[in-house]
C-alpha positions in Angstrom: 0.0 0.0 0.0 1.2 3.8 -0.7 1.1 5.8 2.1 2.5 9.5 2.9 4.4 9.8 6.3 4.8 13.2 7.7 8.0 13.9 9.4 10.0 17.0 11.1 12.2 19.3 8.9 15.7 20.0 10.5 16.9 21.9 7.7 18.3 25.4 8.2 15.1 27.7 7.4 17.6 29.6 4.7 18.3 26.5 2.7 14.9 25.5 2.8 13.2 28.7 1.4 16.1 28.4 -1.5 14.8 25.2 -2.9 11.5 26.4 -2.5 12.5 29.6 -4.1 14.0 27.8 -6.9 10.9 25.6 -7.7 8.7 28.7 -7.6 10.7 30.4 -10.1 11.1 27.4 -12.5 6.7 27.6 -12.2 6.6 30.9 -12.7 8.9 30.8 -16.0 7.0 28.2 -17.3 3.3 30.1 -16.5 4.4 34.0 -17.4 6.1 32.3 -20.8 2.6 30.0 -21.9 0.2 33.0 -21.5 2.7 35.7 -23.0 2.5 32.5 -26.3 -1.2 32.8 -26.0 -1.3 36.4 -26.1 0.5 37.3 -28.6 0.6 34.4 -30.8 -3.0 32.9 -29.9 -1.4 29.6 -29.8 -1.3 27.0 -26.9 1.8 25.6 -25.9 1.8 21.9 -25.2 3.9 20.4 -22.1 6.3 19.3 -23.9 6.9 22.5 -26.0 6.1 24.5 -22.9 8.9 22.5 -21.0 11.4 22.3 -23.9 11.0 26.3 -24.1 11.7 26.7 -20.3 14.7 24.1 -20.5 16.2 26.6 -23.0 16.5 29.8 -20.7 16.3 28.0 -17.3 19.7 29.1 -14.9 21.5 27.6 -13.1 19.3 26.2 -9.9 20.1 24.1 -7.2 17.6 21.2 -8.2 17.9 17.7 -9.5 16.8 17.5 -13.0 13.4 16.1 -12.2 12.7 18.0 -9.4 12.7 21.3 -12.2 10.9 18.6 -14.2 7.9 18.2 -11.8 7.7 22.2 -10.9 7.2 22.8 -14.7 4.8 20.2 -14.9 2.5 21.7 -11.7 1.8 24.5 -14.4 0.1 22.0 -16.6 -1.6 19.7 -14.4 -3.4 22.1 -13.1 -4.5 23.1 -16.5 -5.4 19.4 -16.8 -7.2 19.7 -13.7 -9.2 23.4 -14.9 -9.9 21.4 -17.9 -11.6 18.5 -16.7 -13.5 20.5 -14.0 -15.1 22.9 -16.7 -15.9 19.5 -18.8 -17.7 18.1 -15.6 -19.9 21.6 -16.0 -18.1 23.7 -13.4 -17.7 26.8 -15.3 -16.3 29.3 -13.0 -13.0 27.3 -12.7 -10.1 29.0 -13.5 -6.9 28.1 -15.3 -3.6 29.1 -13.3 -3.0 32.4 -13.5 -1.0 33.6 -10.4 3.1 33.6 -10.1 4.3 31.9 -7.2 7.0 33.3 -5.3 7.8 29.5 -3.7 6.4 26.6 -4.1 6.6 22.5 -2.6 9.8 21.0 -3.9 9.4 17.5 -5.7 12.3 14.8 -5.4 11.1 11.6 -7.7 12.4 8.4 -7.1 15.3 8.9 -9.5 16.5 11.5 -6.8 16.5 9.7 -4.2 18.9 7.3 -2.8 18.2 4.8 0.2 20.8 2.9 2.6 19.0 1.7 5.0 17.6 3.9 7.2 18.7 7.1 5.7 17.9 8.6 2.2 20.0 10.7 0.0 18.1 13.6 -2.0 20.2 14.7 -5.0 20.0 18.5 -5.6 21.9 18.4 -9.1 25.3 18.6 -9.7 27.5 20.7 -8.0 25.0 20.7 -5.2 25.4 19.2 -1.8 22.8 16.3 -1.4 20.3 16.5 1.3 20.6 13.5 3.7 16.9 12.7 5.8 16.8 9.9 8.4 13.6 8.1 8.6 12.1 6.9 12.5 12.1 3.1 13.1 8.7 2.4 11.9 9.8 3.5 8.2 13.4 1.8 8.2 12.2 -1.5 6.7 9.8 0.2 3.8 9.7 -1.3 0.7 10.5 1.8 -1.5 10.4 5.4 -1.5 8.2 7.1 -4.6 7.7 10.6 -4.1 9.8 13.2 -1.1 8.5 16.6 -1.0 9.2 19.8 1.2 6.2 21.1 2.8 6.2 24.8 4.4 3.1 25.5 6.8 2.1 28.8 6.7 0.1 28.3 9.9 2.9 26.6 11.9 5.8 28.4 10.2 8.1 25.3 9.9 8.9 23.0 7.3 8.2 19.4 7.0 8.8 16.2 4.8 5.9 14.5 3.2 7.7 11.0 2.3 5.5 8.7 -0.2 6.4 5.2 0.6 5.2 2.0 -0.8 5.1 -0.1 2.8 5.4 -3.5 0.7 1.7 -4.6 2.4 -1.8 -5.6 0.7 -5.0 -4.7 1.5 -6.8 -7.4 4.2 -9.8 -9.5 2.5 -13.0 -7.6 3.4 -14.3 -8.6 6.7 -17.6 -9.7 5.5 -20.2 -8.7 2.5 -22.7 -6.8 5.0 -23.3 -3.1 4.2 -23.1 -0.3 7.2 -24.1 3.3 6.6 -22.9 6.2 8.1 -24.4 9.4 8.9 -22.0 12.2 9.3 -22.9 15.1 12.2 -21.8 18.2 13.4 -22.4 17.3 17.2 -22.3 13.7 16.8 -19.3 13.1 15.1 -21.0 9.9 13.0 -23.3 7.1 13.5 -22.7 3.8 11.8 -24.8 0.5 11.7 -26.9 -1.8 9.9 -30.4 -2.4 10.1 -29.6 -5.0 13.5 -27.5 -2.5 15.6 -26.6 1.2 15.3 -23.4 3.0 17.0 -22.9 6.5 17.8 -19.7 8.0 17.9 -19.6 10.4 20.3 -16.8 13.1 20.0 -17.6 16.4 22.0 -14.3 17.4 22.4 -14.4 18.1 18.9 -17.4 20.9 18.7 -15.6 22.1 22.1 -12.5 22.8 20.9 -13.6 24.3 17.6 -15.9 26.7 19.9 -12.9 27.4 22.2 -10.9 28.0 19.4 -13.8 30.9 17.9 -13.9 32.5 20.8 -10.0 32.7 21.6 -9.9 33.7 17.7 -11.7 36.7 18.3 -10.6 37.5 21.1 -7.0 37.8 19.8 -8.6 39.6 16.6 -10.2 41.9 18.8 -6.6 42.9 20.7 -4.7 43.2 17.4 -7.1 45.6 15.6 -6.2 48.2 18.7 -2.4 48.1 18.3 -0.2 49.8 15.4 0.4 48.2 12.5 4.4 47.0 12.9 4.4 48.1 16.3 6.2 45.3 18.5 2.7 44.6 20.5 1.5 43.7 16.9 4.1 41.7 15.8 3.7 39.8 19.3 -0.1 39.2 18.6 -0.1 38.1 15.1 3.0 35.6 16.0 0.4 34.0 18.7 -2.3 34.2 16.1 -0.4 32.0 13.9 0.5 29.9 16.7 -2.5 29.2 17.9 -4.3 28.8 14.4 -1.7 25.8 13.7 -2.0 24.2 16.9 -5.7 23.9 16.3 -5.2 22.6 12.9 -2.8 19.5 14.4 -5.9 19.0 17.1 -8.4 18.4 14.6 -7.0 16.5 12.4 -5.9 14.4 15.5 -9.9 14.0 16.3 -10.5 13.4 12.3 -8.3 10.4 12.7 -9.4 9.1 16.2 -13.4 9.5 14.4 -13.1 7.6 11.3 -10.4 5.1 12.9 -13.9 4.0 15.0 -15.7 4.1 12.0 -13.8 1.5 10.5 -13.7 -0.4 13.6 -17.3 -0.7 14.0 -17.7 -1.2 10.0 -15.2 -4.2 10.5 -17.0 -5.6 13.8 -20.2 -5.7 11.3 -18.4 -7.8 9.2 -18.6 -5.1 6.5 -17.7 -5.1 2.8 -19.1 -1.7 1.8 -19.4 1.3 3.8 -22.6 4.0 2.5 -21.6 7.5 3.8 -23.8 10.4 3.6 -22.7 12.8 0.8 -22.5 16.5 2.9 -20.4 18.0 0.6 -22.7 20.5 -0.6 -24.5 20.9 2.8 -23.3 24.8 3.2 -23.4 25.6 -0.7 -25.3 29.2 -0.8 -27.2 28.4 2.3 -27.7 31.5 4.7 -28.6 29.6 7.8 -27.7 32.6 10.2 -24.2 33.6 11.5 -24.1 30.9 14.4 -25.2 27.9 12.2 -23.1 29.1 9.0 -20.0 29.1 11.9 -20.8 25.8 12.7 -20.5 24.2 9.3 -17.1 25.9 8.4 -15.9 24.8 11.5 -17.0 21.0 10.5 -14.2 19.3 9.3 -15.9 15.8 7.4 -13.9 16.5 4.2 -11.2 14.8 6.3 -13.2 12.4 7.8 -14.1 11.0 4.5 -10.9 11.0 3.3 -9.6 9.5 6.3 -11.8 6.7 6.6 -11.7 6.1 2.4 -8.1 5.1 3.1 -8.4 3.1 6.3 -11.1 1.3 4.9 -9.3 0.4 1.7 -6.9 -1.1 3.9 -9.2 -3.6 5.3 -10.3 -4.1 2.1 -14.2 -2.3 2.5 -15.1 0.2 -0.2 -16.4 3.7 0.5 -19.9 4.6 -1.4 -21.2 7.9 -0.7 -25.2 8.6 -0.7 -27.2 11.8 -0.8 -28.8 12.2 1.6 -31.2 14.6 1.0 -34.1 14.2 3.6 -32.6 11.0 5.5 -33.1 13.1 9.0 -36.3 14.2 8.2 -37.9 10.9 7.2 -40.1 9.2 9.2 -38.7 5.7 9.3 -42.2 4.1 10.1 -44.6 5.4 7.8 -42.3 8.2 5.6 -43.6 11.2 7.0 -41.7 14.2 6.1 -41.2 16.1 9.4 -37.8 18.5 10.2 -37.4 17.4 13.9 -35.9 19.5 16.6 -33.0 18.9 19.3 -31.6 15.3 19.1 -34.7 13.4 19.0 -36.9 12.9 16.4 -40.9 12.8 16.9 -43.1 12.0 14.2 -46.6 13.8 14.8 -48.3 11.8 12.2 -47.5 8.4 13.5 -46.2 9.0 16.9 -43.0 7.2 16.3 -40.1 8.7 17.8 -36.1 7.8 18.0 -32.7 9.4 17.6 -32.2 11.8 15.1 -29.3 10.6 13.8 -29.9 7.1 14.0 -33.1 8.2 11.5 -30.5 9.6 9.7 -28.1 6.5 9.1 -30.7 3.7 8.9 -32.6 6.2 5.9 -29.0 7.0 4.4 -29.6 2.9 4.2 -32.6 3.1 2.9 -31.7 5.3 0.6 -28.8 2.8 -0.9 -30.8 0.3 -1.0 -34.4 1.0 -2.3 -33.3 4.5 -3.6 -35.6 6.4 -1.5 -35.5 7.3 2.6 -38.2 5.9 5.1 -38.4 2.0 3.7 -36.4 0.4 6.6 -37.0 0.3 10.4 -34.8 1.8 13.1 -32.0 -0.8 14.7 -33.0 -2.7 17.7 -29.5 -2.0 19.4 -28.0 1.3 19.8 -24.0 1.7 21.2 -22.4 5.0 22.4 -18.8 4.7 21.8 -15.9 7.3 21.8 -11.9 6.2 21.2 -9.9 5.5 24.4 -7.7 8.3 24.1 -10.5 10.8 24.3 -12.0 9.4 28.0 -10.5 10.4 30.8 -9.5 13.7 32.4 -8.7 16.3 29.9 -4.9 16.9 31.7 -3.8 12.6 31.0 -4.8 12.7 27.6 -2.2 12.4 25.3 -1.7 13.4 21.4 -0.7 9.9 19.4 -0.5 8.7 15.7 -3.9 6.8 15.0 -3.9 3.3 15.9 -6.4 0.8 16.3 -7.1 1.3 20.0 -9.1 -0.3 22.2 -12.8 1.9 22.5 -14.9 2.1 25.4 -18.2 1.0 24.3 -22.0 1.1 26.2 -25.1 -0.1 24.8 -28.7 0.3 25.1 -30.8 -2.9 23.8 -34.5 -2.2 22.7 -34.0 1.6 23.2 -34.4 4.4 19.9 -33.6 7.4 22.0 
């Protein structure tokens, strides 16, 4: 399996920005030199012309040969990408336009050399290579595809992104049962079958994003009453970047603790397909006033998704995602439509009522299944569960890569609220 290991950056910040520097130019060259073509001579320069050109009047730079390669091929794979959007009817994307000043430094394979626990990146001749050390868990890797140098602007520090190929295959699939999963902003997901339904409980996430708002503004607040390059200033914005980064590590943190228990549970079923409730579009030109529209941009399941696509591949369950337009809204007894209110939902036509979300996953079911909502009972069995590492007392709990840890589970038999 490929897999992309983040790891710490001990480069000297000067040597860094060079590289990145160098890449950004070679981008740049390649993007101001394809639209002055298309300007002037209304013609479009293929990649290979457009690279061939640039090869021509590129300077000296301290980059392996394919890492100038892959910066003047960003420039047309995102042309690629435009393209292919605007086909699929988005009309409003753009093609790249913008110079970049730096940009993410590619070594390929071909630049990289491994001896055991240590890789070599080649920076073209003349250059000193750079030498990386991978941890323990990496050392016995099968092979190294991609190395590229990262630069958070949040966190201010660089980091390696190494692509590895681990040597491993994806399990068999547990099972040929289908779960669902119903994504939420205070429940973090429910997942089940039509037997037994699980909800994920994750408060520390909502908590933390509100904490974070409130600090946010707070700090906002302070810096719009000092003087622009004052040192007070300079102070504030240099927390506000601080503390902007350290929320982004906490979430994604939570994103992987989440859909790690998603998997679990999906794999517990004996699962072969997981159906996910498509949310993508939930805030698309939507005004639901200012405390509701800060709640869904602080919802992070475009990570969950692509967190638990992954971890599921590896135990061999595929990911199918459902609209699921209605699903909380249909009565799952006699397919009322009724928007409920709080956690629990009450149907006033036939009295039934249960958890919301539970409504939500067995109908996202439903949905899959029979293509409409409302044509499948609510489970039986209903579990609250939350990941190990988030019970406790908030001052024991430590930060760790996801693993599959144990979960502390309770259940409530014969009970829909």
């Amino acid at each position: 399996m490929i897999r992309t290991h983040i790891l710490p950056c001990h480069l000297a910040h000067a040597t860094a920005d060079a590289l990145n520097l160098a890449s950004g130019c070679i981008y740049t060259q390649v993007l101001v030199s394809h639209w002055r073509v298309v300007r002037h001579k209304r013609h479009w320069l293929s990649e290979k012309a457009g690279t061939r050109w640039s090869d021509s009047r590129l300077p000296v730079k301290p980059l392996h040969a394919h890492s100038i390669d892959a910066a003047q091929q960003g420039f047309y794979k995102a042309c690629a990408t435009t393209r292919a959007l605007r086909k699929a009817g988005i009309a409003e994307a753009k093609y790249p336009h913008w110079r970049k000043r730096f940009r993410t430094t590619i070594w390929k394979n071909t630049a990289i050399k491994k001896d055991g626990a240590v890789l070599t990146l080649s920076t073209g001749k003349g250059h000193r290579p750079i030498t990386l050390t991978l941890p323990a868990p990496l050392a016995d890797i099968l092979r190294v595809l991609e190395v590229r140098l990262v630069y958070d602007k949040k966190a201010r520090r660089y980091t390696w992104h190494v692509v590895v190929e681990n040597g491993r295959e994806p399990k068999s699939a547990p099972g040929t049962n289908t779960v669902s999963v119903d994504l939420g902003e205070i429940h973090p997901a429910v997942v089940g079958d039509t037997d037994e339904a699980t909800i994920i409980g994750c408060r520390m996430r909502r908590a933390a994003s509100q904490g974070h708002a409130r600090r946010l503004a707070s700090l906002t607040a302070a810096i719009a009453e000092t003087t622009k390059g004052s040192r007070r200033h300079k102070h504030l914005m240099h927390t506000k970047t601080r503390l902007k980064a350290q929320h982004k590590r906490v979430m994604r943190d939570l994103a992987h603790k989440v859909s790690r228990a998603i998997v679990d549970v999906a794999v517990e079923c004996q699962a072969g397909t997981i159906v996910m409730g498509d949310v993508r579009d939930i805030a698309d030109g939507v005004a639901l006033g200012t405390k509701t529209n800060q709640k869904m941009s602080q919802w992070n399941h475009g990570k969950v998704r692509t967190f638990v696509a992954y971890k599921a591949q590896a135990e061999g369950i595929r990911l199918v995602l459902q609209d699921e337009h209605y699903t909380s809204q249909t009565c799952p007894q006699c397919g009322h439509r009724h928007k409920p209110r709080g956690r629990a939902y009450l149907c006033g036509q036939c009295g039934f009522s249960g958890h919301r979300d539970v409504v939500g996953q067995i109908n996202i079911r439903s949905a899959y299944r029979y293509g409409a909502p409302g044509k499948l009972s609510l489970p039986h069995t209903i579990k609250y569960r939350r990941p190990a590492a988030l019970s406790g007392r908030k001052r024991s709990m430590r930060r760790c890569p996801d693993t599959g840890q144990v979960l502390h589970t309770c259940s409530l038999e014969n009970s829909h609220v």
